[in-house]
C-alpha positions as CSV (number, residue, x, y, z in Angstrom):
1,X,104.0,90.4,74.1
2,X,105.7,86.7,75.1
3,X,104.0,84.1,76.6
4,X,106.6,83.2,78.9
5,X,104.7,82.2,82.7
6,X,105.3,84.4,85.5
7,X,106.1,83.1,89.1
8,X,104.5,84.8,91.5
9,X,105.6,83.8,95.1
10,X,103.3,85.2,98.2
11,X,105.6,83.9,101.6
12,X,105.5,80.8,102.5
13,X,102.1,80.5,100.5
14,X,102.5,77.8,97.4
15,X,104.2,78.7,94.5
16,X,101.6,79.2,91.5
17,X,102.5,80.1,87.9
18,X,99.8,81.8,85.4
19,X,100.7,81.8,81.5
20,X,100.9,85.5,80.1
21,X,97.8,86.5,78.4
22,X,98.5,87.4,74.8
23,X,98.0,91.2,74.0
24,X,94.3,92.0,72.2
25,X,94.2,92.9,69.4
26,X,94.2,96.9,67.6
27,X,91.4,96.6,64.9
28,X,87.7,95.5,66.6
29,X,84.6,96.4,64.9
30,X,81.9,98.2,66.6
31,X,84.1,97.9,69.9
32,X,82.3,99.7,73.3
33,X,85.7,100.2,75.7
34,X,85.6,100.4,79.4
35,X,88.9,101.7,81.2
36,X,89.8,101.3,84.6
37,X,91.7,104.4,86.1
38,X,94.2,103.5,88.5
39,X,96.8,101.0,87.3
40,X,95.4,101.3,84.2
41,X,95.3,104.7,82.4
42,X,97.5,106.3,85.4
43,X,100.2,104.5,87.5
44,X,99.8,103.8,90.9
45,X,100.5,106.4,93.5
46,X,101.3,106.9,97.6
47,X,98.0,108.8,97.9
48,X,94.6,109.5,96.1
49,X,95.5,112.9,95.5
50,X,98.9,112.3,93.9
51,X,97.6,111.1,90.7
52,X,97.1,114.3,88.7
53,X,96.4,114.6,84.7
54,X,98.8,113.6,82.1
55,X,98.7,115.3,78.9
56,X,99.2,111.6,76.6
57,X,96.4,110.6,78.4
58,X,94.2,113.4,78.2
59,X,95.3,113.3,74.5
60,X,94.4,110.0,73.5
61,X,91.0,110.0,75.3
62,X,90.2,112.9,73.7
63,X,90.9,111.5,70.6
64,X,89.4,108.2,70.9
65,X,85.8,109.0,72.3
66,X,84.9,110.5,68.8
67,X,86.9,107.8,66.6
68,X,84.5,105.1,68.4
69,X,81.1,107.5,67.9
70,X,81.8,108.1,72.0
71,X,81.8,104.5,72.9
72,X,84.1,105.0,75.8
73,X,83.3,105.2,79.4
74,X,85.6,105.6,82.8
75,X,84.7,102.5,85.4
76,X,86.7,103.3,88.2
77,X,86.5,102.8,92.4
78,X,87.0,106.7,92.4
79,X,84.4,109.1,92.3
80,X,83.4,110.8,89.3
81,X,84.3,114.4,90.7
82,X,88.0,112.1,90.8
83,X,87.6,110.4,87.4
84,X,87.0,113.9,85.3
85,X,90.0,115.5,87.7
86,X,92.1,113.3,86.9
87,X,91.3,112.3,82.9
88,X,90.9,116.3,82.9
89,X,87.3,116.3,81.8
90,X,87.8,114.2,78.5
91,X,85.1,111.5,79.1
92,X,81.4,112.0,79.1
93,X,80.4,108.6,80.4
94,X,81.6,107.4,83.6
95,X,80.7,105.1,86.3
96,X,82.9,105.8,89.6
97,X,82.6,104.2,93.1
98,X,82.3,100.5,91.7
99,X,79.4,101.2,90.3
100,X,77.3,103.5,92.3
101,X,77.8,106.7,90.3
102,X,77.3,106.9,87.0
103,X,77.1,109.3,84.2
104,X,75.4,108.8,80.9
105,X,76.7,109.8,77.7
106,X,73.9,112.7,77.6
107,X,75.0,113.9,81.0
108,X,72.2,112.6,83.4
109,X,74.2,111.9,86.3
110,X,72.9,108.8,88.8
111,X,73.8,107.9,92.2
112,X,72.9,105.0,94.2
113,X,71.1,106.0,98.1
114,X,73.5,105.7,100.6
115,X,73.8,103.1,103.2
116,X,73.3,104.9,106.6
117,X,76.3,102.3,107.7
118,X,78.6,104.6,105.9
119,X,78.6,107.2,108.0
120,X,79.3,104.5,110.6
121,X,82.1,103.0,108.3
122,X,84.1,106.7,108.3
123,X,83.9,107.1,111.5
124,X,85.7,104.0,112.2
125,X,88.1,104.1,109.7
126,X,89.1,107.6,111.1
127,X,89.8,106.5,114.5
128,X,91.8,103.4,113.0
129,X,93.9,106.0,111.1
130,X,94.9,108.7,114.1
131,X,96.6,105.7,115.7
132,X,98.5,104.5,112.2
133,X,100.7,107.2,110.7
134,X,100.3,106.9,106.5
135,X,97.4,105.6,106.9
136,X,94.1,107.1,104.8
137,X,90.7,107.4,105.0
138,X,88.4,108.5,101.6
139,X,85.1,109.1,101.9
140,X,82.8,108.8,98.6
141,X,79.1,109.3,100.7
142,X,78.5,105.6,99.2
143,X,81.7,103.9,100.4
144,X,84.4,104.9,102.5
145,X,87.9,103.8,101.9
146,X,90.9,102.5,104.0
147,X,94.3,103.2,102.8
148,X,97.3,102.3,103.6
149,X,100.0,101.9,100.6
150,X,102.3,104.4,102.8
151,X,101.3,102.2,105.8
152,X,102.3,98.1,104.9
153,X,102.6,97.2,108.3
154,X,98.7,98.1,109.0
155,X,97.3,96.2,106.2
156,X,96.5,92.9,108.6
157,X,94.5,94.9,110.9
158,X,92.8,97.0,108.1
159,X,91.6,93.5,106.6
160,X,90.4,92.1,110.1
161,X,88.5,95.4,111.3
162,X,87.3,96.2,107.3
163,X,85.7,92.3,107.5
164,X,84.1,92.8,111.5
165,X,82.6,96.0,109.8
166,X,81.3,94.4,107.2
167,X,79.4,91.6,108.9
168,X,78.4,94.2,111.4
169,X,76.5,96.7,109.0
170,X,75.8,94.7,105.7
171,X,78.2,96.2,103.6
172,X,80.1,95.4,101.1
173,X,83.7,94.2,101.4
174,X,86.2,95.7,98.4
175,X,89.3,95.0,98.6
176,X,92.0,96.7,96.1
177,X,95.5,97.5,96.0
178,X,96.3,98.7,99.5
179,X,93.4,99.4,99.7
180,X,90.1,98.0,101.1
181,X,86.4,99.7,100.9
182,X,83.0,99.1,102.8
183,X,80.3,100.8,100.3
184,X,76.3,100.3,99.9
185,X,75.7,97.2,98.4
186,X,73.9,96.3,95.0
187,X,76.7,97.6,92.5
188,X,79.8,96.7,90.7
189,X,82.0,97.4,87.7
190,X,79.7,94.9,86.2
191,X,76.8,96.1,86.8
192,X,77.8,99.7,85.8
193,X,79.2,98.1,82.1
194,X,75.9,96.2,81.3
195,X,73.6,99.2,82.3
196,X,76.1,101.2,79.6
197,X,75.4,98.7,77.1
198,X,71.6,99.4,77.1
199,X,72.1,103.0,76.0
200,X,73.1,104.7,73.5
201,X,75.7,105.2,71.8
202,X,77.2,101.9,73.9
203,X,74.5,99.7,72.7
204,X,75.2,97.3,69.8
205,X,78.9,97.5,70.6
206,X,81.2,94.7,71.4
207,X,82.2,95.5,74.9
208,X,86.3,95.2,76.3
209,X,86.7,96.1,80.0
210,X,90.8,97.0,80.9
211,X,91.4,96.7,84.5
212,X,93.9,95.1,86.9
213,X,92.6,94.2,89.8
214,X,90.1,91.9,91.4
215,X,87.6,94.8,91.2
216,X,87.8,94.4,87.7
217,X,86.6,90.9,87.9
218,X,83.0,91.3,87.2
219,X,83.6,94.1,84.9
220,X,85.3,91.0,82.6
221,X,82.9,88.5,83.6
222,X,80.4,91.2,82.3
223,X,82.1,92.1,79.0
224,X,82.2,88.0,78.5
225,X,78.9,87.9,78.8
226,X,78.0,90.3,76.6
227,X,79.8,89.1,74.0
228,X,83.5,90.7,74.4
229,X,86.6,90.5,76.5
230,X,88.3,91.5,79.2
231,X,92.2,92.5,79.1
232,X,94.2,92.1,82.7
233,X,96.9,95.2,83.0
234,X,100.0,94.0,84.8
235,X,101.4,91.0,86.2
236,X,99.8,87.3,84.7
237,X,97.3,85.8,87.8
238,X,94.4,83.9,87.8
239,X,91.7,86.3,85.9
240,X,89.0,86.0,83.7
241,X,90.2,88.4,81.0
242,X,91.0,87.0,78.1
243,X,93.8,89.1,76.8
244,X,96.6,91.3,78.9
245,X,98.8,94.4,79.0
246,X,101.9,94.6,81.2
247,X,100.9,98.2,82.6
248,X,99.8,101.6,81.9
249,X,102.8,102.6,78.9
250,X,101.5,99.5,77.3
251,X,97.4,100.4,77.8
252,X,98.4,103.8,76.0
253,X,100.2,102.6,73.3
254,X,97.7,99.9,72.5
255,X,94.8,102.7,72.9
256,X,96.7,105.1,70.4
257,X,97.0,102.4,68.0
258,X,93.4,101.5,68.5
259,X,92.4,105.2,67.5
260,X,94.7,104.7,64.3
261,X,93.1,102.0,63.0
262,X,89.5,103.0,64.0
């Protein structure tokens, strides 16, 4: 991959230009990997539902859970019930909802209590979305989710009523790709990767998070931490990963290539 910057121009907002982060690279000892789903292991789609399994996917997961002695988990804003649709079942560990669901390598499945404001959340959303054609509402019990990727013109007055709700019921703001959640507080992708590392068979690993958005942030910050790196899939911005991929063809083939070498 080239290190040429990237210009990335937002309206009339100033003109800012990010180098591109160099790829990471295939052979890592004892590494403990944490994929994001969307935009990472599967492109982007209109809805939720349109992202269906994909046999190279399912293929290399497979492949790779037992090549890194089942180091590899799922973090994803999706539920879990989503995550093993979608990646057809091919990863024990997973962590879905930004943190608030989470399956252990062993199978014990945990869930965060949900807020009460939820409920309160959905109900909003819905009434948002009878008046806005294209736009979506997904409710995970912990979180409820606005979308509106087949809706652009909406996304101004999903941010303002999203915020309002926010500071009205405590919880907590998400924003995504056309898309912006309210869910129960007290969770992240970061918080999800650091409770992983404490168990087995993550623990003693050298953690690398792959995401590509800013609910990936803390999942980086966390690998940092801990003594790995984060990789940024998709266009150069400000991030702290420390290596990048330009999208999902690219997270494949390095992922295949990490099996080889393994």
């Amino acid at each position: 991959m080239g290190t040429s910057d990237l210009t990335l121009d937002a309206g009339n907002a100033a003109v800012e230009t990010f180098p591109r982060l160099p790829a990471p690279p295939a052979r890592l000892d004892r590494i403990a990997l944490f994929l994001d789903l969307d935009g990472v292991l599967a492109e982007l789609a209109e809805t939720p539902e349109a992202v269906v399994p994909e046999p190279r996917r399912t293929a290399v997961l497979s492949a790779l859970a037992p090549r890194l002695g089942g180091r590899v988990a799922i973090i994803s804003g999706r539920t879990i019930a989503e995550i093993d649709r979608i990646a057809d079942g091919s990863m024990a560990s997973a962590s879905g909802v930004h943190g608030l669901e989470r399956r252990r390598a062993d199978g014990t499945f945990l869930r965060a209590e949900a807020s009460e404001s939820v409920r309160n959340a959905v109900a909003a959303f819905e009434e948002f979305a009878r008046a806005r054609p294209g736009v979506l509402v997904e409710d995970k019990a912990v979180a409820a989710g606005l979308h509106f990727r087949s809706a652009p013109d909406a996304a101004q007055e999903a941010d303002a009523l999203t915020r309002r709700l926010a500071a009205e019921t405590g919880l907590m703001l998400q924003p995504g790709n056309m898309v912006i959640e309210l869910k129960t507080p007290g969770a992240s992708k970061g918080t999800a990767l650091k409770a992983f590392m404490q168990e087995a068979p993550f623990a003693g690993g050298v953690p690398v998070m792959l995401g590509d958005d800013l609910t990936d942030e803390d999942g980086f910050r966390a690998a940092t931490e801990l003594g790995g790196f984060g990789v940024l899939v998709g266009p150069p911005r400000e991030t702290a990963a420390t290596y990048g991929l330009t999208g999902v063809t690219a997270v494949l083939d390095w992922l295949e290539q990490l099996e080889a070498d393994a």
